[in-house]
Phi, psi and omega in degrees: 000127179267141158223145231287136159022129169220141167254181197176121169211164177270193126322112154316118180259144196286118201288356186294028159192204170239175182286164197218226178257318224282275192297355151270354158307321184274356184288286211290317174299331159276007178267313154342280153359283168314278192322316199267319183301330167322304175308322180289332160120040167267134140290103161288152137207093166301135188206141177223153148172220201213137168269112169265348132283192188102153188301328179291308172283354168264011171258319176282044190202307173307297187325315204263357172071075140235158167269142234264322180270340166297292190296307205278325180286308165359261183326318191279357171292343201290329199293304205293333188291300183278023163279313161315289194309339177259356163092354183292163171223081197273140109007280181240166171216136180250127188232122169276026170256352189298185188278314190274337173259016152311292187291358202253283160297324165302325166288328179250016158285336177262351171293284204300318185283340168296328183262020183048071140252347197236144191224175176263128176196228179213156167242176171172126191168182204273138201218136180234137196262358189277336169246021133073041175210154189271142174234144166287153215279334187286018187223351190249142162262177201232141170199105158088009184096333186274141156285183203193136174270166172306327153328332184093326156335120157315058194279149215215149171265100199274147171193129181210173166296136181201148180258153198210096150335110191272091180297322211272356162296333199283354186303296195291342189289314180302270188001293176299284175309338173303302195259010166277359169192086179311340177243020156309284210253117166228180004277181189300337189299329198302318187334299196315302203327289172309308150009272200285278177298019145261337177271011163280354181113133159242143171267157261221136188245148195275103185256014178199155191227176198210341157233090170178170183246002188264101193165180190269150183259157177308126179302099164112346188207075181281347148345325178248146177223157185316121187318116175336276240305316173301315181310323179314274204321328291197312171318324172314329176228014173288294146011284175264045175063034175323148311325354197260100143336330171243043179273158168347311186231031146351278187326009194241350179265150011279169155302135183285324175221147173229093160271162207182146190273194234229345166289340187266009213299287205319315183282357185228005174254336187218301180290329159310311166306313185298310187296300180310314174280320167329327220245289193115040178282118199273162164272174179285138174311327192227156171201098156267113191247140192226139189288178182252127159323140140249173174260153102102013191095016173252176164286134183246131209209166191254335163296339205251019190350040163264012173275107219270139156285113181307348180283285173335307187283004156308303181262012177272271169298321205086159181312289199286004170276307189307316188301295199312324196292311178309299181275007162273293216293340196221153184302135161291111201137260193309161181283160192215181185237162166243099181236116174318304170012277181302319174299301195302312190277324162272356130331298190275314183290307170303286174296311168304294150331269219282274185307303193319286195294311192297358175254311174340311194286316186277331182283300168332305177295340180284316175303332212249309165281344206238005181077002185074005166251163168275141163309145164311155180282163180229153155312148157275145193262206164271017164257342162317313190337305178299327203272339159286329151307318196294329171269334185296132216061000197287350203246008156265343178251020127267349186276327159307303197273001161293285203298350159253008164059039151249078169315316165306327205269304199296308189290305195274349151319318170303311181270340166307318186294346164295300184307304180317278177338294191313341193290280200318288153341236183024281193304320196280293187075063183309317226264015185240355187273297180005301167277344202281281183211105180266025161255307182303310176338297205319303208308306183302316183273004134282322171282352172285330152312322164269004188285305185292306178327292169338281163300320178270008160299305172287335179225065159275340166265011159270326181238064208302322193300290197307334185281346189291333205279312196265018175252322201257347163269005180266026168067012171283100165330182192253356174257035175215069182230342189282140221281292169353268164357307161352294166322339190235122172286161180299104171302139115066146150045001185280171211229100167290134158311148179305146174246149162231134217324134187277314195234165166239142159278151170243139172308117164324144179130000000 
């Protein structure tokens, strides 16, 4: 059965530095994501890339003596190298410097202006150029003489000629889409937040700017170039062929999730939506905002030079302990600490401890008693029991806690049915049934076998190298790896591979 369509995207990220864990986190949950509605028999399309205008990369592109499209191709391979290096698997990489999404923001600049939304005028307010975004004099704090934006940011006060997003019709309208579709925004708490500041009142939004040049220029007044945040957000449908409606992967908007960290919220919560239904747009289904790494109990910050590289912690642990600890350790949505401590501990206990030896342990014995082959499936008895409740349902509950992006929640439903198995292991005593009654033995490592089948079936878009590795040493073909498959037990005779250790442990220290 094929089912429907899902789109996924990350944030574009912004080139004015290099990547860092914060951005392959928010990466690594949509990959996650994919890889499983892929498993789930969905049509997927994961989309990434990198934003590249705006005042912030044509000043950090000065700093560094470069031209600003010189700087921006740099930079932006470092983001696609670490899509490589993490293993995701997007579909498109996306660049707003590119050709197609010019034209993609011109159309729907001409879109919006066909529709009276957009007007001519002058702005002037408090402007933070490091978030390319304008604040109210009720948001800001004071220190030492300087304002401040809610960011932490610096703010100066600006006027200039600006084209304007008629932002402030859109309140109640927004409102009314909040609540005819309550799981627009999560989690819930970010909800209230957007809430709480469209029912404060919106003001009418300033979309274009004259000082600086780096950006798409305004259709018809080039003088002016497009506000970032619009020229971004735009990407989300440049991508599946905006303007062309019947282009090819059309078929994939809205989007089902727009994940995103909790600072940008606001713009993929209100201003987007806006753009879009003004335009006669459907809007995105989901907007997910996820909280922030600390290192050690600090802000991991590029002045505070405590921001870790993901490559490094790669070639430190390997990829895949690294994905499980980032989607294990902390509820997605909430802020985490980044402590090796902790990478360590669940490195060793979990993945190593727990999953590793129980297949090491199940396989081995499948070499020694079964001939290296799998056993026929058997009824479960009553010693089965625990280990059957424990699979049973799993692949809908998890498939649930996917769909609200409890990742943590998903990943540890999984290892119970690990743990359960060690139980079973215990209780059982496969390697002493051999002289006993050496049929029962068989029967427990085949049921210890579909056990492992389950688990390292689901949880392959979280570990994709290793489960491939426990799926071809549990003798699982590659076209019966798909959640579907599940369904049909394995015959019989297939012939297992010598099995070898998933994880090494690392030493504390």
């Amino acid at each position: 059965m094929t089912r429907a369509p899902i789109y996924l995207t990350t944030p574009i990220y912004y080139v004015n530095d290099k990547p860092h864990v914060g951005h392959a986190y928010t990466s690594l949950a949509t990959d996650m994501t994919a890889r499983f509605k892929r498993l789930d028999g969905h049509e997927v399309h994961f989309l990434t890339g990198t934003d590249e205008h705006g005042q912030k990369v044509e000043k950090a592109a000065r700093d560094a003596g470069e031209d600003p499209q010189a700087f921006t191709d740099r930079v932006s391979t470092s983001f696609r190298e670490l899509a490589r290096v993490m293993g995701f698997s997007n579909d498109d990489f996306i660049r707003t410097t590119e050709d197609r999404h010019k034209r993609a923001c011109t159309a729907l600049w001409e879109r919006l202006v066909a529709k009276g939304e957009i007007y001519l005028g002058h702005y002037e307010g408090w402007y933070a150029v490091r978030d390319e975004a304008f604040y109210g004099p009720d948001e800001l704090t004071e220190r030492d003489g300087v304002k401040y934006a809610p960011s932490g940011a610096p703010v100066e006060w600006v006027r200039e000629p600006s084209y304007f997003f008629r932002l402030g019709a859109w309140g109640e309208r927004l409102l009314s889409f909040y609540e005819a579709n309550p799981d627009f925004i999560a989690p819930p708490s970010r909800r209230n937040e957007v809430l709480s500041f469209v029912k404060s009142g919106l003001q009418d939004l300033s979309i274009s700017r004259t000082s600086f040049t780096w950006g798409v220029k305004v259709p018809g007044d080039p003088a002016h170039v497009m506000y970032v945040w619009l020229d971004a957000l735009t990407n989300y449908i440049t991508a599946l062929g905006y303007p062309d409606e019947g282009a090819p992967l059309w078929h994939f908007w809205p989007a089902d999730v727009h994940f995103v960290g909790k600072d940008i919220l606001r713009f993929h919560a209100i201003y987007w939506p806006a753009f879009l239904m003004a335009a006669d747009l459907p809007p995105p289904k989901r907007v997910f905002a996820h909280g922030w790494w600390t290192i050690e109990g600090q802000k991991m910050s590029k002045s505070l030079g405590n921001a870790i590289d993901p490559v490094a912690l790669i070639e430190e642990f390997g990829l895949d302990p690294l994905r499980y600890f980032l989607l294990r350790e902390v509820p997605f949505g909430n802020d985490g600490d980044f402590a090796r401590a902790a990478l360590i501990a669940r490195l060793n206990g979990e993945l190593a401890d727990q999953l590793g030896n129980l297949a090491q342990r199940t396989l081995t014995l499948m070499q020694r008693n079964c001939d290296a082959v799998l056993p026929e499936p058997g009824a479960p008895g009553d010693a089965e029991a625990a280990l059957v409740a424990a699979g049973q349902g799993l692949v809908a509950q998890v498939r649930s806690l996917i769909d609200e992006q409890k990742f943590d929640q998903a990943i540890a439903a999984i290892f119970a049915l690990v743990r359960e198995a060690n139980g079973y292991v215990t209780q059982t005593q496969p390697w002493a049934l051999k002289k006993t009654d050496p049929a029962r033995g068989v029967a427990v490592l085949r049921h210890l076998h579909d056990a492992l089948r389950l688990a390292a079936t689901l949880l392959q878009p979280v570990m994709p190298e290793t489960m491939a590795k426990l799926l071809y040493q549990l003798g699982v073909p590659a076209e019966a790896r798909a959640i579907a498959a599940l369904a049909v037990p394995l015959p019989g005779g297939l012939p297992l591979p010598a099995p070898a250790p998933l994880f090494a442990k690392i030493q504390a220290g």
